[in-house]
C-alpha positions in Angstrom: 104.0 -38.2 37.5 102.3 -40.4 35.0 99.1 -39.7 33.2 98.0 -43.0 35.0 98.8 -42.1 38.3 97.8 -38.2 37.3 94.2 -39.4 36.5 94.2 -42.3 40.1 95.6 -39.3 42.4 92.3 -37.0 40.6 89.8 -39.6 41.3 90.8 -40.2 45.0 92.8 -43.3 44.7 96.3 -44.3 45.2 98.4 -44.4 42.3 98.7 -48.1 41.2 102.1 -49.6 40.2 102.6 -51.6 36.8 100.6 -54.4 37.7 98.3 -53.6 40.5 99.4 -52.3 44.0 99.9 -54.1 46.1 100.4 -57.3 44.0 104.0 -59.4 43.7 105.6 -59.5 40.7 104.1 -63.0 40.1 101.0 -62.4 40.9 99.9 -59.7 38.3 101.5 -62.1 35.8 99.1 -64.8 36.9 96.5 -62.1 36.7 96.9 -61.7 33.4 97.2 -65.4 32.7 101.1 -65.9 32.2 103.9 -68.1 33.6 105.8 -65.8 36.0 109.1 -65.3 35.5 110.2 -65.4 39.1 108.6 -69.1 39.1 111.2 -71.3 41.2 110.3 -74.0 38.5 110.6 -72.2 35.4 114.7 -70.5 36.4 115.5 -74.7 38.0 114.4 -75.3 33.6 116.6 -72.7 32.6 119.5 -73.0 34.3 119.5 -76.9 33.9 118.7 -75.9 29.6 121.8 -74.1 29.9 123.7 -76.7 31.8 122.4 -78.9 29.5 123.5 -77.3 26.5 127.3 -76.9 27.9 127.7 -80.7 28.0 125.9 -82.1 25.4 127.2 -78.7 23.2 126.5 -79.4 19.1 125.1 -82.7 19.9 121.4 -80.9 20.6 121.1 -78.7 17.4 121.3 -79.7 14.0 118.6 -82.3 14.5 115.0 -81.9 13.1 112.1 -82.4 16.0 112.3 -86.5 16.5 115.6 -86.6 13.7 117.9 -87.2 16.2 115.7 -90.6 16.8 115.8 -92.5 20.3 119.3 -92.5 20.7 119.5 -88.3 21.2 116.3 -88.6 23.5 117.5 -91.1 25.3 120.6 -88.9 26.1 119.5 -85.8 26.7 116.8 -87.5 29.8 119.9 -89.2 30.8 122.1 -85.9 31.2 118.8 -84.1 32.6 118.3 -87.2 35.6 121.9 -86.4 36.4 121.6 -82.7 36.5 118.5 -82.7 38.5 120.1 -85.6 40.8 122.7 -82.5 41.8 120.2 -79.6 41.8 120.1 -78.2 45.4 116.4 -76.7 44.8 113.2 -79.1 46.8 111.5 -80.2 43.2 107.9 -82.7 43.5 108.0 -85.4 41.2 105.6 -83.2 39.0 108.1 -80.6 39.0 110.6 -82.9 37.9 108.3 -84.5 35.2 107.7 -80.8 34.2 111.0 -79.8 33.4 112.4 -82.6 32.0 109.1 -82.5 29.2 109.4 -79.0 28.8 113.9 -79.0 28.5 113.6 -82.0 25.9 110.7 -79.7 23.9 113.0 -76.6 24.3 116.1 -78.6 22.6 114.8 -81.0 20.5 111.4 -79.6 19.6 109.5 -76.7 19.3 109.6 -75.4 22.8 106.1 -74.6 24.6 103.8 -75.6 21.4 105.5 -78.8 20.8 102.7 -80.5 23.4 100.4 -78.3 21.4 101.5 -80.3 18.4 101.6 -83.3 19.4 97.6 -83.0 21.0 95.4 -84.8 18.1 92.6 -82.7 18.8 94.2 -79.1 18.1 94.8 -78.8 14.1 96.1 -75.7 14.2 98.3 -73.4 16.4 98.2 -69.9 16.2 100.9 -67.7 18.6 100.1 -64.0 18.7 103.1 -62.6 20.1 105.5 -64.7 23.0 102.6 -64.6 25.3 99.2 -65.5 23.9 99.1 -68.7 22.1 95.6 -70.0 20.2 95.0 -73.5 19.2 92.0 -74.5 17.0 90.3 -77.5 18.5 87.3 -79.3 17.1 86.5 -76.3 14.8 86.7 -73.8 17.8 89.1 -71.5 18.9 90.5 -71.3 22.5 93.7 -69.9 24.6 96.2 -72.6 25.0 97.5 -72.5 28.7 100.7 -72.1 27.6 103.6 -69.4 26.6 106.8 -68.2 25.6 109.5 -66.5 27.8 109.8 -63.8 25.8 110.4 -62.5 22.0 113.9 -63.7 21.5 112.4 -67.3 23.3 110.0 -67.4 20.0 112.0 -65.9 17.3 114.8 -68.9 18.1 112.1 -71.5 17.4 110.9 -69.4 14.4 114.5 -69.3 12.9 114.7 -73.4 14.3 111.8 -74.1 12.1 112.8 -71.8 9.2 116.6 -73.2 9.3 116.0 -76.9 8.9 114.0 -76.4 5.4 116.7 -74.0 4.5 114.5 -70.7 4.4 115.3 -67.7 6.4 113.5 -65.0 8.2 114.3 -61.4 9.5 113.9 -57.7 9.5 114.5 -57.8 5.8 112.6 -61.0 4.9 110.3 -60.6 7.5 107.6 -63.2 5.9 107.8 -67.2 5.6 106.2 -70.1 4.4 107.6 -73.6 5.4 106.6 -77.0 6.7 107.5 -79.4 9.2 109.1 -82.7 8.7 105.6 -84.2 9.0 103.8 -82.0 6.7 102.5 -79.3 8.9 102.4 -76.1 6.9 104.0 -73.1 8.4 103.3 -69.5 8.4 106.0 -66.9 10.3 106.4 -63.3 10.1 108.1 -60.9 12.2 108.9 -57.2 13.6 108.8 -54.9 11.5 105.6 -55.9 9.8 104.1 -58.0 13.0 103.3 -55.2 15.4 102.8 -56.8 18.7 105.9 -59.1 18.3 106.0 -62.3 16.1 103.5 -64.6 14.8 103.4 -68.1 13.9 100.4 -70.0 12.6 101.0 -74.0 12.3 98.1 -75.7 10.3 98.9 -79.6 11.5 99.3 -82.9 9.5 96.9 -85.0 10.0 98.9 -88.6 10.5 96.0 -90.2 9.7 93.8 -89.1 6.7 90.1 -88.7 7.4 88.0 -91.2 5.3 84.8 -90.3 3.3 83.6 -92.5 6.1 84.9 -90.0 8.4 83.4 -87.5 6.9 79.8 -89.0 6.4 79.8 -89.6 10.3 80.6 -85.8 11.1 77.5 -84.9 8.5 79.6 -83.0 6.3 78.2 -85.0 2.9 75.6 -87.8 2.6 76.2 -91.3 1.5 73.9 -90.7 -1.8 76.4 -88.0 -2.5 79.4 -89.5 -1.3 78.4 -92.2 -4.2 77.8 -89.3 -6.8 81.2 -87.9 -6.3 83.2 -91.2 -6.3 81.0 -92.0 -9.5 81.8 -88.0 -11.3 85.5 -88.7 -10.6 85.7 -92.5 -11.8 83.5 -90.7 -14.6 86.8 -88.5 -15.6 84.9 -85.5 -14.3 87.1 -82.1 -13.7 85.8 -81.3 -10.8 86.3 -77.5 -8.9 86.3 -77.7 -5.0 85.6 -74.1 -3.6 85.6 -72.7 -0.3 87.2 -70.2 2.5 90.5 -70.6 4.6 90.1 -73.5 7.0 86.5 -74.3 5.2 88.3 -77.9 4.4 89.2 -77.7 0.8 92.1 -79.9 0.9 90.4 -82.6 2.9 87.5 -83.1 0.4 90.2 -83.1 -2.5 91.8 -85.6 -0.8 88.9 -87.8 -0.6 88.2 -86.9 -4.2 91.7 -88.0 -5.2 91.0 -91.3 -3.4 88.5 -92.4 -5.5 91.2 -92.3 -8.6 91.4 -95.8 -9.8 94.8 -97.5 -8.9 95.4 -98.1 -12.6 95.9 -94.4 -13.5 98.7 -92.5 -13.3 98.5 -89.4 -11.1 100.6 -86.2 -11.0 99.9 -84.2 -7.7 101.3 -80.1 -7.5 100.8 -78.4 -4.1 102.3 -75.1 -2.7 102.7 -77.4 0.8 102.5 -80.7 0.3 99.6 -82.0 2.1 97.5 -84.7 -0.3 97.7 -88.1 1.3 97.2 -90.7 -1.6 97.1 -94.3 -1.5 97.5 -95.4 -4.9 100.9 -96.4 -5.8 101.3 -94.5 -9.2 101.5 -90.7 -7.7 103.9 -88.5 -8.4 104.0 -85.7 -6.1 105.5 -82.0 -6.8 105.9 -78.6 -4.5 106.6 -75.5 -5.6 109.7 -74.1 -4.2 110.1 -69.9 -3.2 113.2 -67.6 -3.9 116.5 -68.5 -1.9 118.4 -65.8 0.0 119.9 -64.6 -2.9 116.0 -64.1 -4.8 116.7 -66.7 -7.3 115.7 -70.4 -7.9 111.7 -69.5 -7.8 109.6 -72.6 -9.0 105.8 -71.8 -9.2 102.7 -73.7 -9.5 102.5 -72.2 -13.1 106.0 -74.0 -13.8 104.6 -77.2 -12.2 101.5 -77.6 -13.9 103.1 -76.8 -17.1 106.0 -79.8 -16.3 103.3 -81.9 -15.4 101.7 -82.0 -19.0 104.9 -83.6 -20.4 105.1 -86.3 -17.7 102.4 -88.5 -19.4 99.8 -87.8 -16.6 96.3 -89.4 -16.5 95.0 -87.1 -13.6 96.1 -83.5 -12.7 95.2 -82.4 -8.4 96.6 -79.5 -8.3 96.8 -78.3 -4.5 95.3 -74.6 -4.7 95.1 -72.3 -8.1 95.7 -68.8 -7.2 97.0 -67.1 -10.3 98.3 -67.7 -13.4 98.2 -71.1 -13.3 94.1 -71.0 -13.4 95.2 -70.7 -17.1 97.5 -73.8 -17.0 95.0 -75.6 -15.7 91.7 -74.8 -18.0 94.2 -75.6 -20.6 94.9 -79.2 -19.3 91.7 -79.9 -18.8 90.5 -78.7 -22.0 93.3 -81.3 -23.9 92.7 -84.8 -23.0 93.5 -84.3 -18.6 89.9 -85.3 -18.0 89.4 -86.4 -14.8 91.4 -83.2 -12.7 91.1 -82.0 -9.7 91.9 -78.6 -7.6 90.9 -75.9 -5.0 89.8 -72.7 -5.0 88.9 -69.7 -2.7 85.4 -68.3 -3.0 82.7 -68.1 -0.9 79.8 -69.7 -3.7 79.8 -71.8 -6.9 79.4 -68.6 -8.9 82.0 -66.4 -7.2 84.5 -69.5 -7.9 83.7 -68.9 -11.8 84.1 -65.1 -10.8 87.4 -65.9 -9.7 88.7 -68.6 -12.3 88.2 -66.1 -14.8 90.0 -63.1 -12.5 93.2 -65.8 -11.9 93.3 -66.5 -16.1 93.5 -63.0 -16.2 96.6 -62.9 -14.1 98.4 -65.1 -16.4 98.8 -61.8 -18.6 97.1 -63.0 -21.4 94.9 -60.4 -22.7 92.1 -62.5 -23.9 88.3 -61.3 -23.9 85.7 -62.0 -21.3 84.3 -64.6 -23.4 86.7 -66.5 -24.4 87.5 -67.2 -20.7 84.6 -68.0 -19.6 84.3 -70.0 -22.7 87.3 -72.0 -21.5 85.9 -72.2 -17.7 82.3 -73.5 -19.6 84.3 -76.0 -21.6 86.7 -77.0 -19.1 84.9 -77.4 -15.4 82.1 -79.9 -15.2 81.2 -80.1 -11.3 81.6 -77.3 -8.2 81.7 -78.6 -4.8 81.5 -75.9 -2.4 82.6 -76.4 1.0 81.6 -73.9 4.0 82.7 -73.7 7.7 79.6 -73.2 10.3 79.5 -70.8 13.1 79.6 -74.0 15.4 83.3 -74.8 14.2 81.7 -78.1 11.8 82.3 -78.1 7.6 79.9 -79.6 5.5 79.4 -79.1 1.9 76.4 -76.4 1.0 76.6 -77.3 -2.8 77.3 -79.6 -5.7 76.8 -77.8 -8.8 77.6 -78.8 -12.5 78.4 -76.5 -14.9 76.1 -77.0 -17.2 77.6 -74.3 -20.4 76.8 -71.1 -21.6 73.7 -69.2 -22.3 74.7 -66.0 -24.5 77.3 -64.3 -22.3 76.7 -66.0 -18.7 78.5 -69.9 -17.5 75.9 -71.5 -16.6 75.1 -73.4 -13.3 72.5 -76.2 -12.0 72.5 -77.4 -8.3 72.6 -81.5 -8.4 72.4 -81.5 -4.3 72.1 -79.0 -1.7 72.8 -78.3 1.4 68.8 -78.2 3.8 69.5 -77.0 7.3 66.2 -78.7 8.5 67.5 -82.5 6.9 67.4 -84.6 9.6 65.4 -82.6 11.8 63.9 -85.9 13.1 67.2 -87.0 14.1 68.4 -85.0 17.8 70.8 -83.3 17.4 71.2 -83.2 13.1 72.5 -79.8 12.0 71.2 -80.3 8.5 72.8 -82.4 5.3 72.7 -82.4 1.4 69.5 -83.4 -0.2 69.4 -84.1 -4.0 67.3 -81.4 -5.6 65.9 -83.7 -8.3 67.5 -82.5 -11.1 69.9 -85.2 -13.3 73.4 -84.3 -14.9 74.1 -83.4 -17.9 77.4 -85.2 -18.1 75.1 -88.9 -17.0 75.9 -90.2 -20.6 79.0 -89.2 -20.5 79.7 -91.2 -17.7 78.2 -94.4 -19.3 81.6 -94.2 -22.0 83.6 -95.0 -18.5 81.5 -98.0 -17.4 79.8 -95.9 -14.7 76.0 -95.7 -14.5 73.8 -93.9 -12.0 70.8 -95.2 -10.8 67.5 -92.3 -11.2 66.6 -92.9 -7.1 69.9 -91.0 -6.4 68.6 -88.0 -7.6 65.0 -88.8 -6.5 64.3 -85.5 -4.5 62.0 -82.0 -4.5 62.1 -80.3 -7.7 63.0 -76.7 -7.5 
């Protein structure tokens, strides 16, 4: 007898079977919010998949998610129609409509997420074993009402994704980063180091870039600082954004990046690449990890590096995360005014903390002060960017860096973020008032034709 049923029989009850007594097989998986695998629907799917897969044979695989273009589609609903015109089981039209959606995700997509992926609300997918999925929607975090058959049903759409950007992953490369065709960054890894099965995190592509428009409208910056940042990086300012995972880093750089003025050539390095630029003269570059054989590494150290000998007039460099925080003061610090990158740090000061931790990495044993020297020298403007409990981002602070007094970098808020801004306004969860204090760098800006009038700083003086 089991403990379970030991412990039920010693409390006076009946001893319950997996499940429930009592309950069908089906309905303790509906209890617990799964598809059940005796569902007349769900074996009509996978016996016509595998029917399916008989005829149309090589045709189905070997095509990236929408690669195969109409023509494939077109087939595959065309040998489904047939298939289902034979099948002997009563189907509804919704149960028709169901399997021919879900047998064209299963063989041309990404299975059970691909309607996940193609919703424009959910930005990121996050699957926590074959039977709990999570998306991210509006900044919030819900169950998706949807799920895998089982382990082996996820790991083939793991190795689908992995396969088609050539990039493996098993027991003994059990870790992967990769991206979709359109740009969604990927994240897989598996048994042994996943415990509870596999996991796959998908952080989507926006097809359409948000705007600084955009991004006034959702309160996450102010028009009077929207103007200060589009005049800082017309002004050739190098300009730090910093903030957590999912905070929005990459979207404000991307705004940044789009007030570059056509004219200028721009050289872009990114782990994934995810910056959206409109000006014509971009040349994009993405790091590359070890093959199969643990050879053919390119970093963001090597990129940045190439990138000074390709005659660049800005530097946005996706993400520094080590070494490469060296490569970069460096740029900045000879002639690459005007550069751009990201950061993870939770305030403007921890993001100089950090900087100077990453330079450190670069295994160059310089002192303390020479580095922060370089940070001092090299970074004129912080923008720190946070993510609220209620799922919106906004950015807290603008801060220059303003030099060094004795053996400190030191800092001066230009704007910052007021909870109670707005409070006349229902519903306003705050925004970024000026704190009345100018920039240094304001004459600097005058050498690049840029002026900034003294109201946009008009504000309470701290």
């Amino acid at each position: 007898m089991s403990l379970s049923a030991r412990l039920a029989a010693a409390q006076g009850k009946e001893p319950e079977e997996r499940g429930g007594a009592g309950q069908s097989g089906a309905d303790r998986y509906r209890a617990a919010g799964a598809r059940p695998p005796t569902d007349q629907v769900n074996e009509v799917r996978l016996r016509l998949q595998r029917k399916l897969a008989d005829e149309l044979g090589p045709t189905l695989y070997g095509n990236a998610p929408g690669g195969g273009g109409d023509d494939l589609d077109a087939r595959v609903r065309e040998a489904l129609n047939d298939l289902l015109a034979r099948e002997e089981t009563p189907l509804s039209g919704n149960d028709r409509a169901r399997i021919i959606r879900e047998v064209v995700d299963e063989v041309l997509g990404h299975g059970p997420i691909e309607s996940l992926l193609r919703d424009q609300s959910v930005t990121e997918v996050m699957v926590n074993g074959p039977h709990l999925i999570f998306v991210e929607r509006f900044g919030r975090l819900e169950k998706a009402p949807t799920e895998f058959d089982d382990e082996s049903h996820l790991r083939r759409i793991i190795d689908r994704i992995c396969s088609r950007v050539g990039r493996r992953v098993d027991e003994s490369s059990p870790m992967v980063d990769a991206r979709l065709p359109d740009g969604s960054r990927v994240n897989a890894i598996v048994p042994p180091i996943a415990l509870d099965g596999s996991s796959l995190t998908i952080r989507k592509f926006s097809s359409v870039p948000l705007t600084v428009g955009d991004l006034m409208s959702y309160g996450t910056l102010t028009r009077q600082a929207a103007e200060f940042l589009d005049a800082a990086v017309r002004g050739r300012r190098n300009i730090l954004v910093s903030g957590g995972t999912g905070s929005g880093k990459t979207t404000i750089l991307n705004i940044l990046s789009g007030f570059v003025p056509s004219d200028e050539r721009i050289v872009t390095v990114e782990d994934a690449a995810e910056l959206q630029l409109d000006q014509e003269h971009v040349v994009r570059l993405e790091s590359r990890p070890a093959n199969s054989e643990g050879r053919g590494t390119i970093t963001t150290r090597d990129l940045v590096r190439n990138a000074l000998r390709m005659r660049p007039d800005r530097i946005v460099v996706g993400e520094v995360r080590d070494g490469a925080a060296l490569d970069m003061l460096q740029a900045m610090n000879t002639g690459h005014d005007g550069s751009l990158t990201t950061l993870h740090a939770n305030t403007p000061r921890d993001a100089l903390s950090r900087l100077e931790t990453m330079v450190l990495m670069a295994g160059m044993e310089l002192p303390s002060r020479a580095i922060r020297d370089q940070i001092a020298s090299a970074v004129d403007m912080i923008l720190q960017v946070s993510r609220f409990k209620d799922g919106t981002r906004k950015i807290t602070h603008i801060t220059e860096v303003v030099g060094m007094e004795g053996e400190i970098v030191t800092l001066q808020d230009i704007f910052l973020y007021d909870p109670n801004a707005g409070a006349e306004t229902p519903g306003s969860t705050g925004g970024l008032r000026p704190t009345g204090v100018r920039p240094h760098f304001t004459d600097t800006l005058a050498m690049y034709g840029v002026t900034l009038p003294a109201t946009m700083f008009a504000g309470r003086r701290r």
